[in-house]
PQR file of N, CA, C, O and H, with PARSE charges and radii, in Angstrom:
ATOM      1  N   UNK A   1      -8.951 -39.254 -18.177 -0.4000 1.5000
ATOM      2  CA  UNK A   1     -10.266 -38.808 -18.513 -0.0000 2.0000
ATOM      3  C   UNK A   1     -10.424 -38.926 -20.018  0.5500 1.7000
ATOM      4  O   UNK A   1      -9.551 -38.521 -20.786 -0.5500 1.4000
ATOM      5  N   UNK A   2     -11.449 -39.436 -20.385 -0.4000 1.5000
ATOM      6  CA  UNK A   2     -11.595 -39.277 -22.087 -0.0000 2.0000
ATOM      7  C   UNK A   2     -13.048 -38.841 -22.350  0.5500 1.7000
ATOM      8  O   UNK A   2     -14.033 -39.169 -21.688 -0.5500 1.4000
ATOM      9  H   UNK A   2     -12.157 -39.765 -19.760  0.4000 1.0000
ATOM     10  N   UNK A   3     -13.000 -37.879 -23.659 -0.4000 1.5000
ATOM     11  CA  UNK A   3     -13.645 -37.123 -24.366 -0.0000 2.0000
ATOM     12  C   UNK A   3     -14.419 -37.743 -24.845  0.5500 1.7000
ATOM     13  O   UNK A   3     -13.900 -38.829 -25.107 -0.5500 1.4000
ATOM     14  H   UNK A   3     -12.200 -37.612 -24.197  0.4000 1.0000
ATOM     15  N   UNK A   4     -15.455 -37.719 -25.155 -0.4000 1.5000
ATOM     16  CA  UNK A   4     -16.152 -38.290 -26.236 -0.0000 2.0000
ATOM     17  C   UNK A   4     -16.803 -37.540 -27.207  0.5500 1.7000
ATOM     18  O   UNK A   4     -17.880 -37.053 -26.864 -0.5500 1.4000
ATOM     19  H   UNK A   4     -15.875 -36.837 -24.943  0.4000 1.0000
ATOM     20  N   UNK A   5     -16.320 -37.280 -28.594 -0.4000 1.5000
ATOM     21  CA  UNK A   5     -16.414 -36.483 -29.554 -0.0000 2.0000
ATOM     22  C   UNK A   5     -17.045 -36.701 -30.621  0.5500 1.7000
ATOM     23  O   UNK A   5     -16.871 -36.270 -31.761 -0.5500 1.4000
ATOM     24  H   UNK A   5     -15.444 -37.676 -28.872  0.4000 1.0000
ATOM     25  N   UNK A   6     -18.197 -37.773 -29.961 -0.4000 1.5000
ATOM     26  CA  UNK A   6     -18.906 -38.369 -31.532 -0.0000 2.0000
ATOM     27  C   UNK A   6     -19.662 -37.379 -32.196  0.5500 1.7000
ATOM     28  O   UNK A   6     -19.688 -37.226 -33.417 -0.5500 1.4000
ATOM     29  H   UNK A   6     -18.339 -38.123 -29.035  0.4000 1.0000
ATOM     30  N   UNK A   7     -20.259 -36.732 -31.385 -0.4000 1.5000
ATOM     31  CA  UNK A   7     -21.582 -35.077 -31.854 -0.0000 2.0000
ATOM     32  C   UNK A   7     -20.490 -34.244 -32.234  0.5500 1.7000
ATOM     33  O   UNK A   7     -20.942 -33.211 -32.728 -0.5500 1.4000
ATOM     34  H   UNK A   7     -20.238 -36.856 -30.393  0.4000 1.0000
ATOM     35  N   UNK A   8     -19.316 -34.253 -32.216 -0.4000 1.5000
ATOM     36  CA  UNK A   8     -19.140 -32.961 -32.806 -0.0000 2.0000
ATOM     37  C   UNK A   8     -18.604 -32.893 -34.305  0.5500 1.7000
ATOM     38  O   UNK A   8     -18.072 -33.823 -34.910 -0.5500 1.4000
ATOM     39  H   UNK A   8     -18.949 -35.092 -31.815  0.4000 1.0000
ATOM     40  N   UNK A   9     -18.801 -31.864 -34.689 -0.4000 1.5000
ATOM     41  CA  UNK A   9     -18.842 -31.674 -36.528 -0.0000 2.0000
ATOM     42  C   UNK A   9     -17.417 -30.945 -36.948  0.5500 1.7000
ATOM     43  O   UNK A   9     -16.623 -31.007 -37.888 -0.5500 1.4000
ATOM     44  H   UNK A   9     -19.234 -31.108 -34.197  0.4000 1.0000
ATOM     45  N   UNK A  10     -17.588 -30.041 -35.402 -0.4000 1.5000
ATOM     46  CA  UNK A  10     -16.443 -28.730 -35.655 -0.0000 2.0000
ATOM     47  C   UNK A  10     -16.238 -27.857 -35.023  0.5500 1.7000
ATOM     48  O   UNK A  10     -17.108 -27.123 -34.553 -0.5500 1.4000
ATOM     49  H   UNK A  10     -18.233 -29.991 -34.639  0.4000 1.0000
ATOM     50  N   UNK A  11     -14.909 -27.726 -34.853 -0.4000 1.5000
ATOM     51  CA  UNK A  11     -14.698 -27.079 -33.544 -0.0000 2.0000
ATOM     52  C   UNK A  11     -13.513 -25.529 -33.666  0.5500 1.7000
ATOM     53  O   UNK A  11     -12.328 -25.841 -33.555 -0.5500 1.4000
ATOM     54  H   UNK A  11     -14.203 -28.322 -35.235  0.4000 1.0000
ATOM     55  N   UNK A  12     -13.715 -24.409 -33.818 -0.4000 1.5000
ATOM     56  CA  UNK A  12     -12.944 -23.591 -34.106 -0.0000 2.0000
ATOM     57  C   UNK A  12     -11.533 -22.967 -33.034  0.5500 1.7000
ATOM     58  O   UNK A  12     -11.526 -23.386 -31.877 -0.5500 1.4000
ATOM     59  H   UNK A  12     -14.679 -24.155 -33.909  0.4000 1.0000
ATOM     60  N   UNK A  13     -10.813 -22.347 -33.312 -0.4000 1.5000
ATOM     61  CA  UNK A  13      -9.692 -22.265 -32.563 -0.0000 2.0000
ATOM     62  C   UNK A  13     -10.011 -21.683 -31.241  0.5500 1.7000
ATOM     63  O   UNK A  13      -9.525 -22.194 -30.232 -0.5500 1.4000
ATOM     64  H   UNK A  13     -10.819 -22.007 -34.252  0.4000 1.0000
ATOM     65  N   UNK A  14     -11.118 -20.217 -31.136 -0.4000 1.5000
ATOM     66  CA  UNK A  14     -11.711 -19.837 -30.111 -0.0000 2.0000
ATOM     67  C   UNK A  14     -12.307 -20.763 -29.027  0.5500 1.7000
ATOM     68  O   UNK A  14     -12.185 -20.653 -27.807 -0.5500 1.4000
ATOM     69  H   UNK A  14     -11.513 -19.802 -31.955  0.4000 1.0000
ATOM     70  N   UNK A  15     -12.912 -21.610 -29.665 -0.4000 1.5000
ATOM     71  CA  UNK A  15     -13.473 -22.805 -28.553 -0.0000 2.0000
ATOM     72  C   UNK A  15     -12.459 -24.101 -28.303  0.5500 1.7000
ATOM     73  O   UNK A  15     -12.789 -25.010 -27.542 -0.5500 1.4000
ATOM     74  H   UNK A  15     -13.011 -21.700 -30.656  0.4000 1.0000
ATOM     75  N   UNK A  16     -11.537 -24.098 -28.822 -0.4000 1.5000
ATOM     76  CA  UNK A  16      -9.936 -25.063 -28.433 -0.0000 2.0000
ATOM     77  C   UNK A  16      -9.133 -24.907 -27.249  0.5500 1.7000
ATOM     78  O   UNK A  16      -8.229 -25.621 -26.814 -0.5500 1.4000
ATOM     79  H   UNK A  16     -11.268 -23.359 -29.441  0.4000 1.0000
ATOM     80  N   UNK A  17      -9.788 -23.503 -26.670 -0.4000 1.5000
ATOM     81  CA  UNK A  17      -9.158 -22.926 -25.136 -0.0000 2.0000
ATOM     82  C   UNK A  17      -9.375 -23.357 -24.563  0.5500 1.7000
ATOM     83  O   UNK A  17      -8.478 -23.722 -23.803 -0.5500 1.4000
ATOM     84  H   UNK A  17     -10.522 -22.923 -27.023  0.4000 1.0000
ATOM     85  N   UNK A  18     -10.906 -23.840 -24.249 -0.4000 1.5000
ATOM     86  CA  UNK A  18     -11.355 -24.665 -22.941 -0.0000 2.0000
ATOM     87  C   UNK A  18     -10.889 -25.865 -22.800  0.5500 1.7000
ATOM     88  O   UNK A  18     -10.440 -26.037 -21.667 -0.5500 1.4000
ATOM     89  H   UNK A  18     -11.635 -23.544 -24.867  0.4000 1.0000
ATOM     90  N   UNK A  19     -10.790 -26.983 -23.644 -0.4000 1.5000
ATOM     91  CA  UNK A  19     -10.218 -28.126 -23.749 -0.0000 2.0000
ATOM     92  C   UNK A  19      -8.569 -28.267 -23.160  0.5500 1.7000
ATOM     93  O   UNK A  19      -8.123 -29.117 -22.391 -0.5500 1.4000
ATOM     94  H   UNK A  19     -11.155 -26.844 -24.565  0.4000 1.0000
ATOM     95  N   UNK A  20      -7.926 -27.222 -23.755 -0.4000 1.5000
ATOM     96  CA  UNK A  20      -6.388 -26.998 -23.680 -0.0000 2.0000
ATOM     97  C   UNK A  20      -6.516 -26.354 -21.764  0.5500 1.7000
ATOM     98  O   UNK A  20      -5.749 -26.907 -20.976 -0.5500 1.4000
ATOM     99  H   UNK A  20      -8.289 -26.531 -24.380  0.4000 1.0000
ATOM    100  N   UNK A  21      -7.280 -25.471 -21.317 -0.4000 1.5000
ATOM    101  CA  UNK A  21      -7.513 -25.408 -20.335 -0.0000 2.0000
ATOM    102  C   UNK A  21      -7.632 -27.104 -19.618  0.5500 1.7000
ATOM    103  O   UNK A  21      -6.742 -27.818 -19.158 -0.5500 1.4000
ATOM    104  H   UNK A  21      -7.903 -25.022 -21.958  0.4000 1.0000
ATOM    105  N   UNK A  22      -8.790 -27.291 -19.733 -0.4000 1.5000
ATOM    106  CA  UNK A  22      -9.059 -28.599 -19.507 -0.0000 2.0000
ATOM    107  C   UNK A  22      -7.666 -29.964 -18.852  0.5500 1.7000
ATOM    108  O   UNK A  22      -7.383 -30.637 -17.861 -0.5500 1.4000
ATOM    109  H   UNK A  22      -9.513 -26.711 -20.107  0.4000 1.0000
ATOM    110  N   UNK A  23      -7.348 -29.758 -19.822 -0.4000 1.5000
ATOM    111  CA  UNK A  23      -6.112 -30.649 -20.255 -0.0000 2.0000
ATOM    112  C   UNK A  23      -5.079 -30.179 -19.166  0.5500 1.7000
ATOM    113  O   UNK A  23      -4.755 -31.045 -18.354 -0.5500 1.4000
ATOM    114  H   UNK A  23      -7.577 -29.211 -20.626  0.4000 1.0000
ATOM    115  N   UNK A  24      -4.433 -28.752 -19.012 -0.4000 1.5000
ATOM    116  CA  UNK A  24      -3.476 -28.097 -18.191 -0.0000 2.0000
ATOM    117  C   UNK A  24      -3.794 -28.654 -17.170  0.5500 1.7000
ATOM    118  O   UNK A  24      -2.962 -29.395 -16.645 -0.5500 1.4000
ATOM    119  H   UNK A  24      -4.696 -28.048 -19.672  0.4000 1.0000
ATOM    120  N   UNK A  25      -5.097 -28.479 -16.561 -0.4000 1.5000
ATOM    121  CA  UNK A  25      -5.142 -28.551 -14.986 -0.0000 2.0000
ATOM    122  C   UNK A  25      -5.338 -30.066 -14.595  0.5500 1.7000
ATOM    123  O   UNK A  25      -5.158 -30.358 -13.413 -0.5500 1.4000
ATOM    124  H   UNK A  25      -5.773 -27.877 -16.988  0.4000 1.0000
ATOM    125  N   UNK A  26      -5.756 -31.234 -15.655 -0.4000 1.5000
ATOM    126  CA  UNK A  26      -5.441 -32.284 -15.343 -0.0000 2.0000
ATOM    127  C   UNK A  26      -4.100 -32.834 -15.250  0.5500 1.7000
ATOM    128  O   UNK A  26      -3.736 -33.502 -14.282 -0.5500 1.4000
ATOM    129  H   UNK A  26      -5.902 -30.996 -16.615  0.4000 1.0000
ATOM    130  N   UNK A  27      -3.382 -32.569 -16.218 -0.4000 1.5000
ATOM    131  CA  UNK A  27      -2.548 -32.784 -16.632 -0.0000 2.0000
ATOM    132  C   UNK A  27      -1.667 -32.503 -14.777  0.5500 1.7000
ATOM    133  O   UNK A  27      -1.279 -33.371 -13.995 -0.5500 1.4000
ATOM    134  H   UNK A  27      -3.678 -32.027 -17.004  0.4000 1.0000
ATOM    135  N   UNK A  28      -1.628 -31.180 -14.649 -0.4000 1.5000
ATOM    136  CA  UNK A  28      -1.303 -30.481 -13.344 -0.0000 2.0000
ATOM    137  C   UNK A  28      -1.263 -31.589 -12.255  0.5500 1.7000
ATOM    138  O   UNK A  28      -0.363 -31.893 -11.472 -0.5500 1.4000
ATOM    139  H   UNK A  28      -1.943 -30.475 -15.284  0.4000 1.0000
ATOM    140  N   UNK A  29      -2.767 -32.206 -12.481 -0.4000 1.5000
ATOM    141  CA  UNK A  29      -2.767 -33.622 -11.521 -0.0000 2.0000
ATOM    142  C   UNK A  29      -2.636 -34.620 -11.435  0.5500 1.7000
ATOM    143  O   UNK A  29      -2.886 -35.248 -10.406 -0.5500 1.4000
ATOM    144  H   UNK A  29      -3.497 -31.958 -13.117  0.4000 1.0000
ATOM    145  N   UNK A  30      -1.982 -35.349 -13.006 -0.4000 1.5000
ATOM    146  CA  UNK A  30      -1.360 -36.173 -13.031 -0.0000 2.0000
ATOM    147  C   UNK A  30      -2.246 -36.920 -13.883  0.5500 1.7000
ATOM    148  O   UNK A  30      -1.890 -38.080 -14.092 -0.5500 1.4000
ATOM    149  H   UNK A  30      -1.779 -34.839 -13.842  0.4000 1.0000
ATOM    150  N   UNK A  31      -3.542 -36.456 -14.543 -0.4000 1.5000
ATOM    151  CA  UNK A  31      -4.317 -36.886 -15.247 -0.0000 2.0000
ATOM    152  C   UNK A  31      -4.354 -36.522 -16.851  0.5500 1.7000
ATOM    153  O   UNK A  31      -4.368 -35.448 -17.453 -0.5500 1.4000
ATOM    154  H   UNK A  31      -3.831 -35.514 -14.374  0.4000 1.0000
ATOM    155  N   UNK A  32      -4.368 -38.236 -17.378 -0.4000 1.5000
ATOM    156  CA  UNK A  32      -4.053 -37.992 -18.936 -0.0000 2.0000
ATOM    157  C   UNK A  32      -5.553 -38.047 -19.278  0.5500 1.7000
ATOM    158  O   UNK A  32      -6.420 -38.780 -18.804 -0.5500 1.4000
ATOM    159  H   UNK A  32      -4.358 -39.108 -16.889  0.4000 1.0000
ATOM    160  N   UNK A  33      -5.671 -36.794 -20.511 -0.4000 1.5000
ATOM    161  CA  UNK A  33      -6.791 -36.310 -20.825 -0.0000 2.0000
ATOM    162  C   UNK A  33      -6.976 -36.759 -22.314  0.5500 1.7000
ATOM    163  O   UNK A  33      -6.216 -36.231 -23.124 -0.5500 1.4000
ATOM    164  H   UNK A  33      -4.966 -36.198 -20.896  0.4000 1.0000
ATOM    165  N   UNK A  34      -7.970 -37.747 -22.818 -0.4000 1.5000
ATOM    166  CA  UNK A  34      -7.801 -38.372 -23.887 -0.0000 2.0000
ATOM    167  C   UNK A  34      -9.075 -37.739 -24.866  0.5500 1.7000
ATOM    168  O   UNK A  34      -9.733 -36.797 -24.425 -0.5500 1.4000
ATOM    169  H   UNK A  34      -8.587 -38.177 -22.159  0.4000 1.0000
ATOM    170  N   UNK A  35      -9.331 -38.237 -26.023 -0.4000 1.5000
ATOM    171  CA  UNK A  35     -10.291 -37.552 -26.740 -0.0000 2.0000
ATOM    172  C   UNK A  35     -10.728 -38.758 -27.667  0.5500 1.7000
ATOM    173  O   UNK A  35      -9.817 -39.417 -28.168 -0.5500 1.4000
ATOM    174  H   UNK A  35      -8.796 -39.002 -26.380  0.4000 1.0000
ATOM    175  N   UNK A  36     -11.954 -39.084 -27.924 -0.4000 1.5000
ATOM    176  CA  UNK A  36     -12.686 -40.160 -28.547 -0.0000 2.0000
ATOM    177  C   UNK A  36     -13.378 -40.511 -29.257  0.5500 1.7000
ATOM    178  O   UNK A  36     -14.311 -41.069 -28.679 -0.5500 1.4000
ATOM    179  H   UNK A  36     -12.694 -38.549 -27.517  0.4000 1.0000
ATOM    180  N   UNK A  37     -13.511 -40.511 -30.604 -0.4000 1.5000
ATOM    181  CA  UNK A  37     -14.507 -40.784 -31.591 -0.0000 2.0000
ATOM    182  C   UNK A  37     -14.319 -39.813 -32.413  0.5500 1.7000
ATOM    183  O   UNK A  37     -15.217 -39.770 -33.254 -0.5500 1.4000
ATOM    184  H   UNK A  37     -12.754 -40.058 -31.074  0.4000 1.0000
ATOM    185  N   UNK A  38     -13.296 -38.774 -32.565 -0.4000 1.5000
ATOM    186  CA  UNK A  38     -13.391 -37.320 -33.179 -0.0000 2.0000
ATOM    187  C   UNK A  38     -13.015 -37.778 -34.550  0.5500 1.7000
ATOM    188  O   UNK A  38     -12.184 -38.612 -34.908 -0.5500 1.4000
ATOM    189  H   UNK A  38     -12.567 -38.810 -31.882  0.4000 1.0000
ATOM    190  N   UNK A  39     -14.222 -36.667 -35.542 -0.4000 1.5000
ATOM    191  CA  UNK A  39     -13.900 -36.639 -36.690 -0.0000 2.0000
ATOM    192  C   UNK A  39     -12.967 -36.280 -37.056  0.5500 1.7000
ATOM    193  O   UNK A  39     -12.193 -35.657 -36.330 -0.5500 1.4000
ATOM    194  H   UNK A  39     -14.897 -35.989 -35.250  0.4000 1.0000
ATOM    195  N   UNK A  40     -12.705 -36.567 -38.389 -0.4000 1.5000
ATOM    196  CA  UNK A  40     -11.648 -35.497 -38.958 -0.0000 2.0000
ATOM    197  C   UNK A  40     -12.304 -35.085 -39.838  0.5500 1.7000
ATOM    198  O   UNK A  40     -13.418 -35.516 -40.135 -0.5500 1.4000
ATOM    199  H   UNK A  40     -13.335 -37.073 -38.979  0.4000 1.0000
ATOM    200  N   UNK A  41     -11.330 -33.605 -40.745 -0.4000 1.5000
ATOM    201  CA  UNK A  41     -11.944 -32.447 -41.727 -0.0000 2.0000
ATOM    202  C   UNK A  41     -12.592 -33.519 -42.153  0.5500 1.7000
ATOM    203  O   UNK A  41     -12.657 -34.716 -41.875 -0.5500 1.4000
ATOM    204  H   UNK A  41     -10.425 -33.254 -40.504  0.4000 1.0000
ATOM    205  N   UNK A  42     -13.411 -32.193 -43.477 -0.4000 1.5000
ATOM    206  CA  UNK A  42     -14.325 -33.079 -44.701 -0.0000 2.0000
ATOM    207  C   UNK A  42     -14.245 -32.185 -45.226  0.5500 1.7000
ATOM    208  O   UNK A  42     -14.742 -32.079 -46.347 -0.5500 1.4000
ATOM    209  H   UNK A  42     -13.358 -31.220 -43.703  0.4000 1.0000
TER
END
């Protein structure tokens, strides 16, 4: 599965759960969970 992270600006540690969630239960199924276009700091 991949992410696509072009809209995002910024993302704080509180909202990093769902993703990491995300990720566990694919992962669980054998699914690699990728992420795409993400900025870095500024």
């Amino acid at each position: 599965m991949i992410l696509m992270c072009l809209a995002v600006n910024f993302i704080d540690a509180s909202a990093l759960e769902n993703p990491e969630a995300v990720n566990q239960r694919l992962e669980d199924a054998s699914v690699t969970f990728h992420l795409s276009e993400v900025n870095g700091p500024r």
